[in-house]
N, C-alpha and C positions, 0 to 999 in steps of 0.2 A: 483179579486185583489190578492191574493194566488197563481194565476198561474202565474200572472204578474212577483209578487218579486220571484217564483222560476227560475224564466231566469236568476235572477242575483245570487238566492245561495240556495243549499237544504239542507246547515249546517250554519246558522248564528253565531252563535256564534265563530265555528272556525275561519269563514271568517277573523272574527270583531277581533276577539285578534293574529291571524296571521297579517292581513294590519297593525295593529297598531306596531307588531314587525318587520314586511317588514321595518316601517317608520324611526324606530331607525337605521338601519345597512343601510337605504340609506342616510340620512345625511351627514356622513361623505366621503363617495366615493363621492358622489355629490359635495360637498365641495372641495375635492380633486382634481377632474373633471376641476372645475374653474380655481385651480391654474394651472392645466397644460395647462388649456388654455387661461390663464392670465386674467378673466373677471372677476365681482363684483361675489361673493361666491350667491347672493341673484338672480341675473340673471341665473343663474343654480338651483336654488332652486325654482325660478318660472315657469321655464322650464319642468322640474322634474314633477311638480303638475299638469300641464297643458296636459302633455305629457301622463301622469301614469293615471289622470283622463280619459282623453279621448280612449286611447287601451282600459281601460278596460272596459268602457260602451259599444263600440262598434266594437273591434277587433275581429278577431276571434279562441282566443284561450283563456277562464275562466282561471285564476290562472296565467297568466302569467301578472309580473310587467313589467311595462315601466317607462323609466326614462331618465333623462341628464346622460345617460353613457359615461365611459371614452373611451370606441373605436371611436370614434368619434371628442376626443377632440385633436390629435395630426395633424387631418386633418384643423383644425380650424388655430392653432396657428399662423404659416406664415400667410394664408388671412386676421386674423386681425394687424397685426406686418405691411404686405405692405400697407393695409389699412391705417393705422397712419398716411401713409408717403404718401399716396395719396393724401388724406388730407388734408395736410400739402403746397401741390402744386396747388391747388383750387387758381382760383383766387380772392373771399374770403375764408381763411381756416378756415377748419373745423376739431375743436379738437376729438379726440379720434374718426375718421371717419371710423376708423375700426370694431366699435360694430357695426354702424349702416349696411354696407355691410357684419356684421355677421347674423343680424334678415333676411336683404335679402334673405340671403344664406341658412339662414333656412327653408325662404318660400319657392325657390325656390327645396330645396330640398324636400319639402314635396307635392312639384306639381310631382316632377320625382316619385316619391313612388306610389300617386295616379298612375298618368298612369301607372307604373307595378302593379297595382289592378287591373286597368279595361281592361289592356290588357291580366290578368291571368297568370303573371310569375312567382308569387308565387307556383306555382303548381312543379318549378322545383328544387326547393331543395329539394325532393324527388327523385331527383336521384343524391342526395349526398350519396356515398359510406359509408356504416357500418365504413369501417376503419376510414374513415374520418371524422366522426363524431367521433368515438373514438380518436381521434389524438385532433380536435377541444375542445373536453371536459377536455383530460389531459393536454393538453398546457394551457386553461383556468384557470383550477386549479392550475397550477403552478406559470400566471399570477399574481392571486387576490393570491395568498399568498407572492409573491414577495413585492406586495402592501402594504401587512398588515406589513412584514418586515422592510417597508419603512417607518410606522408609528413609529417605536424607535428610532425616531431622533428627535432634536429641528431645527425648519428653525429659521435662525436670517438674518435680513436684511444687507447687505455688502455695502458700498458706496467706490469705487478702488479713488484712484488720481486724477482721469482725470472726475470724478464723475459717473461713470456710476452705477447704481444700480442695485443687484445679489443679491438673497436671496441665502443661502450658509449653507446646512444640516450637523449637528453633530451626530450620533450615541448616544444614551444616554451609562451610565458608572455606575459602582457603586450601590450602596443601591437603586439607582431612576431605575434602571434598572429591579434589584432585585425584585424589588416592583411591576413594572409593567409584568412583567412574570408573578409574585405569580397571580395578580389578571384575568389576560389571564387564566391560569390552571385553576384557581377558578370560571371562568365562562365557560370552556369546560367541568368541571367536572360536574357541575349544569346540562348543556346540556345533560351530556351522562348518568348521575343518574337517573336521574328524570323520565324522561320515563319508566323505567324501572319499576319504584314505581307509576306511574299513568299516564295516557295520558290527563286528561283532562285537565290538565293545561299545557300551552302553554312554553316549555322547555327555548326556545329563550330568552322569555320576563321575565319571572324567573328570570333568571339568571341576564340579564342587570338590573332589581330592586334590587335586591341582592346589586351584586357588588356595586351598583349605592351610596344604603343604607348603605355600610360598609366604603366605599370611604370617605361619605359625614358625619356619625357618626364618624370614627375615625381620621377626620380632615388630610385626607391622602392627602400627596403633589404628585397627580398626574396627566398627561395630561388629557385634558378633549375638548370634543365638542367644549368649546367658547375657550380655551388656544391654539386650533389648528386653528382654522380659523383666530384670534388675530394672531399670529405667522405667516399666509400666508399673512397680510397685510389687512385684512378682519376687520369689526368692529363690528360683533354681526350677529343673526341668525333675527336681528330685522326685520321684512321690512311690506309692504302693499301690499293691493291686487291685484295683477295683474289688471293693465288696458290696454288700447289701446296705444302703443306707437306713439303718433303726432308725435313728435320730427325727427321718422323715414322716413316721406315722406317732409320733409321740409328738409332734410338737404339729402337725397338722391339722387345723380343725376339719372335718371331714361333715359339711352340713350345705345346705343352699348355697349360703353364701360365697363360699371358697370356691364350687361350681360355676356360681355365676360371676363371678371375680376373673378366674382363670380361663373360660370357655371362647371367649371372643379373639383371646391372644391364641390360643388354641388352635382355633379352626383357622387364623391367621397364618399363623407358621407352618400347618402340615399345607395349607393351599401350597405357600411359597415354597416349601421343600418340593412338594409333587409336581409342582410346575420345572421348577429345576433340574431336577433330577430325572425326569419326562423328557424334560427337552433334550438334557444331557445324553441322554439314551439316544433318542432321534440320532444327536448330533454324532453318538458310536456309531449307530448304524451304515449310516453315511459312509464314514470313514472307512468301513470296516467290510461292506456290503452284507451285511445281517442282518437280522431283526432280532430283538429281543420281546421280551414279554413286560408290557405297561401293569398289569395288573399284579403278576407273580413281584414286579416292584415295589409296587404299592404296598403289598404283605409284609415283603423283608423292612423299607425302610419304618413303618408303623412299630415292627417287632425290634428293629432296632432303638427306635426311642423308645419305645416300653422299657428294653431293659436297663438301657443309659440312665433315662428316670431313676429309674429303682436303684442301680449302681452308683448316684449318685454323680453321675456326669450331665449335660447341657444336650440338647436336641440339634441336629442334622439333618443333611441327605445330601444327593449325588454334587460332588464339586466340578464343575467342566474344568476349572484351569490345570489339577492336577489328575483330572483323565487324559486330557488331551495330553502333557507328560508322558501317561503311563503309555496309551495308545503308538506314540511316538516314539518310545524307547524300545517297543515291541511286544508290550503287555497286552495279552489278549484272552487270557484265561481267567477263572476265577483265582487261582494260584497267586496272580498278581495281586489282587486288592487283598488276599486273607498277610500275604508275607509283607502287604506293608502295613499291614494293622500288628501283626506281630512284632517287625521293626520297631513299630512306633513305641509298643509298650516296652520292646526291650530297650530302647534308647532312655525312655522315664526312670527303668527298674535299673540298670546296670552301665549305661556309656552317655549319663547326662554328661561328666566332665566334658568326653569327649566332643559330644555334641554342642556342646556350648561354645565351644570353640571357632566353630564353622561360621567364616563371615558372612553376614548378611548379604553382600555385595554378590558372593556365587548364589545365592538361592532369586538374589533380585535377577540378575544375569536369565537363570534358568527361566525366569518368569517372564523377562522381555522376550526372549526366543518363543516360547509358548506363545505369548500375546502377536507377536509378527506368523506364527501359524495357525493360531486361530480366524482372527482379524479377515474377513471374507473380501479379500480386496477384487474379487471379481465385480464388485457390487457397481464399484466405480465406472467399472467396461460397460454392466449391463444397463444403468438405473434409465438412460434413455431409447432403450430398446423395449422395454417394458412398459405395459400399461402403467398411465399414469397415478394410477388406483395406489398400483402395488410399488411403484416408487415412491409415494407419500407414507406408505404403511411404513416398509423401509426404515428410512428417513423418522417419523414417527416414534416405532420401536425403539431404534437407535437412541434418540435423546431419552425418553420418558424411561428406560433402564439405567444411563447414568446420571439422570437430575433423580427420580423416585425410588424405583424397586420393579425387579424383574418381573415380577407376577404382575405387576396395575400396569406394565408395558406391554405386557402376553394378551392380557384381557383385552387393553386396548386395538392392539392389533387386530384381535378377534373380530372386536365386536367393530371396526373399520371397514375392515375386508367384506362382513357379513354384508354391511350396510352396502358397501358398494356390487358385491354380486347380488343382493334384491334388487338396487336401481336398474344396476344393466339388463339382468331379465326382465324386472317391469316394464323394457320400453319394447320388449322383443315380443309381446303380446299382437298377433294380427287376425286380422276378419278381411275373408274374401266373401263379397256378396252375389249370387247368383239368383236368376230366375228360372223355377222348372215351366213345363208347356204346362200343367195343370194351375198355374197362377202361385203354387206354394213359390215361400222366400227360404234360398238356405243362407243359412251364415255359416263359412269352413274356418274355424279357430285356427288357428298357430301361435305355440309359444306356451311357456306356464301360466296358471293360472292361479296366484297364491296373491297374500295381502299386497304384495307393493305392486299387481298389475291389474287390480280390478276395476280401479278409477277408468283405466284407458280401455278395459271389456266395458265397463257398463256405455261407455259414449261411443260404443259400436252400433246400439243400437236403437229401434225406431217404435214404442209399441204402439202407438199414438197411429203415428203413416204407414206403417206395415201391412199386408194382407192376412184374408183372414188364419190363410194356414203358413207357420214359421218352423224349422229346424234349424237345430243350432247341430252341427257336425264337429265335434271335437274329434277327431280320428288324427289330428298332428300335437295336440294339446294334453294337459294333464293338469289333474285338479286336484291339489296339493295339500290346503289347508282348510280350517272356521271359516275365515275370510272368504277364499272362493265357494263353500258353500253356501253361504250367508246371499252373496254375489247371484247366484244362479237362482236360489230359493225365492228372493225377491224379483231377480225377473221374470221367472215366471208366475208371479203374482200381478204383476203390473199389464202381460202380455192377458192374463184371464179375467183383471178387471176389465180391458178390455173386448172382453168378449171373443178372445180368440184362441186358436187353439196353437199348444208350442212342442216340440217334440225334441228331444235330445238323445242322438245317435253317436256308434262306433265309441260308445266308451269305453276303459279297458274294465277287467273285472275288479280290482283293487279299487277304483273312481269309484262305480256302481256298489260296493260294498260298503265304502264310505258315504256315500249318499245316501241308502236304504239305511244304515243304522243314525243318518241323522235327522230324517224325517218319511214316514211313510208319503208322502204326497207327491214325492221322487218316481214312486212304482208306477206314477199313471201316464208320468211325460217320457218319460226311459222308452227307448224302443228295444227289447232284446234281440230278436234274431234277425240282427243285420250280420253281414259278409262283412269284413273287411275290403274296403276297395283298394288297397296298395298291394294285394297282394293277389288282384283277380288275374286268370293266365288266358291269354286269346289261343283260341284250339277247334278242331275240327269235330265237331259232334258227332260225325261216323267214327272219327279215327278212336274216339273216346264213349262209347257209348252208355258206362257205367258211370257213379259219379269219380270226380277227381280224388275223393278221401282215399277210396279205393284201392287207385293205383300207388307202385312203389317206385319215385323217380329217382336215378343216381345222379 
C-alpha cells in the first residue's frame, strides 16, 4: 500500500497545500478562459476538473497541472459563433447549437491527441530548439502578465441602437486603483518574504489568506472572484457534478457535415494543447531534473477531453503559469494536480461563497511572482554570446507568441532554426583533390551531404577535364537524403557520358544500403572491400604475423 501511494507523491504534504494553491490562481484564468470564448464560466470549470483530474493520474509528467487553458480558447470562439447560426438553419432549430458542436470538438480533439500517443509524436518536441524554448517561456511570461493587466478593468454590459450586445472594459482610476495595487504589492511581498523566513509553509497560499483576511476584515471595496464572473455575465461559481451530457447526442446531427464543420478546429486545438503542454513538460523537466513521458501525455490529455466532451465541459491541457505555481510551492507528485482538480470541484460544489470572496488582486499578485520566475532573464546575459541564428529565433518566438499563438510561434521557431542548421552545414561541404602515381584523380569529401549542400558538391567537380579513372572517397562525409542521391546518381552519369570510369569508396553500410535500394547502377561504382584508412595501425609484421582481427588488444 506505501508503494502504491508513492507513485502518486513522496512529499504529501507539499503536494496537498500546493494543489489546494494551484486551485486558487486557476479560477480565475479559467473563468477568464470562458469569457473569451463566450461559454457558461461553469462549463470551463467542469472542464478544468475533469481535464486536471485525469493528466494527473495518468499523464506522464508528476507536477504538471492540466486545465481549460486559455490557448485554446481563441480556436474555439468562431466554431461556436458559426455554430449558433448553423442552428439556427436546422430544419427544426436548435438554440445555442454551438456548444453542442463545441463538446463534439472536444471529443474529437482528444481522439487526434490519442493517436499522436500511440503513434509516439510526443517524442518530438524534443527536438525543439533551447532558443526556442527560451523565446516560448519569455513570450509566455509577457502573455499571462498582459492578462493580469487586463484584470484592472470593470467589463459592463453595452446594448448599441440596433440592440446588439458588447460587453465594453474601463481601466479602473483613482483610490479603487490605488487600493488594488497596494493589495498586488502586499501579496508579492508575502511571496517573496516568507520563504526567506521558512519554507514550510506554502508562500502562495499565505499570502491569498492574508490578503483574502484583510480585504474581508477591513470591509475593503474590492474586485473579487464572484464581482468578476458577475461582471462577464456569469451568475456564481455555483454548479453540480459533472454528468453525462444527453442533450449532446439528441440534438447533434451525427453525418459528414458536422465532421467536416468541426474537424479543422479540431486538429487546431489538440496541435495547440500538445504543443503546450509538451513544452510545459520540457519546461518541469528542467526544473525538476526529470524527464517525463511525451507520449504516455499525449494519452492522458486526448482521454481527458474525451471525457470533458462527453461531461459536458470545454477542452484543455497542460497550463505552464499554474505548474510553475505548483512546482514552486513544492508540488511534485501526481498527488498535487489530482488534490487541486478536487479543490477545484470542491470550491464549485460547496465553498463557492467562500471563494468568491478572494480578491482578485491576491491571485493577480501570485501571478506577477510566477511571471518574474518564469520570464528567463538569462536571455538578456546570453543573446550576444550566442549564435546569431538562435538569438533571432529567440527574439522571434518571443514576439510571434504574444502578437499570435504559441503553437504558429513553436512552429515558426522550428522551421527557423531548421533552416539555419541546413545553411550552416551546406557551407561545411569540402573536397580535397589528389593525384595517385597511376594518373587516377581522388576527390576526399568532408561534411554532409543532403539538399542544401549539393549545389557546392556538384561545383567540385570536373568531368569534362578530369582523367580517365576518378574516385570520389566519402570516408569523412554522409549521405543523408533524395537529394544527395539524386546528386551522386547524376554525376555519375555525366563522368560515363564521358567515357570515364568513377568509383565511390569507404562508405558507411547505412549510405550503401540507401544507395542499392535507390537504384541498382550504384552496385557497379561502389567499391566494397575497402579498409577504413582512419583506422589503419603502423606495426611490425614479425611482431604481428597473424592478421590484426585476430588479436585482443586492451
Amino acid at each position: 500500500m506505501t508503494q502504491f501511494f508513492r507513485k502518486f507523491t513522496t512529499n504529501p504534504k507539499n503536494d496537498i497545500l500546493s494543489g489546494i494553491t494551484v486551485s486558487l490562481a486557476m479560477i480565475p484564468e479559467v473563468v477568464a478562459f470562458a469569457f473569451v470564448a463566450q461559454i457558461d464560466p461553469l462549463m470551463a470549470l467542469s472542464g478544468a476538473f475533469i481535464i486536471g483530474l485525469i493528466a494527473a493520474i495518468f499523464g506522464g509528467r508528476p507536477g504538471l497541472i492540466s486545465g481549460a487553458a486559455g490557448a485554446v480558447a481563441v480556436i474555439f470562439v468562431t466554431m461556436i459563433a458559426d455554430g449558433h447560426t448553423k442552428g439556427l438553419l436546422f430544419d427544426q432549430p436548435v438554440d445555442n447549437m454551438g456548444f453542442f458542436y463545441l463538446m463534439a470538438c472536444v471529443i474529437l480533439m482528444g481522439i487526434i491527441q490519442i493517436l499522436a500517443g500511440v503513434f509516439k509524436l510526443g517524442r518530438f518536441v524534443r527536438l525543439i530548439p533551447h532558443s526556442v524554448m527560451l523565446g516560448f517561456v519569455n513570450g509566455l511570461a509577457i502573455v499571462i502578465f498582459w492578462a493580469q493587466v487586463k484584470m484592472f478593468t470593470h467589463k459592463s454590459l453595452v446594448v448599441s441602437a440596433d440592440g446588439v450586445k458588447e460587453y465594453v472594459s474601463t481601466y479602473m482610476r483613482g483610490s479603487e486603483l490605488y487600493l488594488m495595487l497596494g493589495l498586488v504589492f502586499l501579496t508579492m511581498a508575502i511571496m517573496t518574504i516568507l520563504p526567506k523566513i521558512t519554507k514550510k509553509i506554502p508562500a502562495a497560499l499565505t499570502a491569498i489568506l492574508v490578503t483574502t483576511f484583510i480585504a474581508i476584515g477591513f470591509n475593503l471595496d474590492v474586485s473579487t472572484v464572484g464581482s468578476y464572473i458577475i461582471e462577464g455575465g456569469g451568475t456564481g461559481l455555483k454548479g453540480e457534478f459533472p454528468t453525462p451530457n444527453l442533450e449532446l447526442w439528441q440534438n447533434l446531427p451525427i453525418n459528414w457535415d458536422t465532421l467536416n464543420f468541426i474537424l479543422p478546429y479540431a486538429f487546431l486545438a489538440a496541435s495547440v494543447g500538445l504543443i503546450e503542454s509538451l513544452m510545459t513538460m520540457n519546461l518541469v523537466d528542467e526544473l525538476t531534473d526529470t524527464r517525463g513521458n511525451g507520449d504516455q501525455e499525449c494519452i492522458a490529455q486526448g482521454t481527458g477531453n474525451i471525457m470533458s466532451g462527453l461531461f459536458g465541459g470545454t477542452g484543455g491541457c497542460g497550463m505552464i503559469g499554474q505548474t510553475v505555481i505548483n512546482i514552486n510551492a513544492g508540488g511534485r507528485g501526481r498527488l498535487s494536480g489530482i488534490v487541486m482538480a478536487l479543490t477545484l470541484l470542491t470550491f464549485i460544489l460547496f465553498t463557492d461563497k467562500l471563494i468568491e470572496q478572494v480578491p482578485i488582486a491576491a491571485l493577480i499578485g501570485v501571478m506577477f511572482i510566477m511571471v518574474i520566475e518564469t520570464f528567463a532573464w538569462s536571455s538578456f546575459r546570453i543573446i550576444k554570446k550566442i549564435p546569431k541564428s538562435d538569438a533571432f529565433v529567440l527574439v522571434i518566438v518571443s514576439a510571434v507568441t504574444v502578437i499570435f499563438d504559441l503553437a504558429i510561434a513553436v512552429f515558426v521557431g522550428v522551421i527557423i532554426s531548421a533552416l539555419a542548421f541546413a545553411w550552416e552545414n551546406a557551407k561545411r561541404i569540402r573536397a580535397r583533390k589528389r593525384m595517385r602515381e597511376d594518373g587516377t584523380k581522388v576527390y576526399e569529401i568532408w561534411g554532409p551531404l543532403f539538399f542544401g549542400s549539393i549545389t557546392a558538391f556538384n561545383q567540385k567537380f570536373d568531368p569534362k577535364n578530369d582523367p580517365q579513372n576518378v574516385e570520389i572517397d566519402f570516408v569523412e562525409s554522409r549521405i543523408s537524403d533524395h537529394s544527395a542521391l539524386e546528386a551522386i546518381f547524376n554525376l555519375v552519369e555525366k563522368y560515363e557520358a564521358e567515357g570515364k570510369s568513377i568509383k565511390l569508396k569507404h562508405l558507411s553500410e547505412d549510405c550503401k544500403l540507401l544507395m542499392y535500394k535507390a537504384s541498382p547502377k550504384f552496385r557497379e561504382v561502389i567499391v566494397e572491400a575497402v579498409d577504413d584508412p582512419r583506422y589503419h595501425l603502423a606495426a611490425n609484421p614479425e611482431e604481428f604475423p597473424k592478421p590484426l582481427s585476430e588479436y585482443k588488444f586492451k
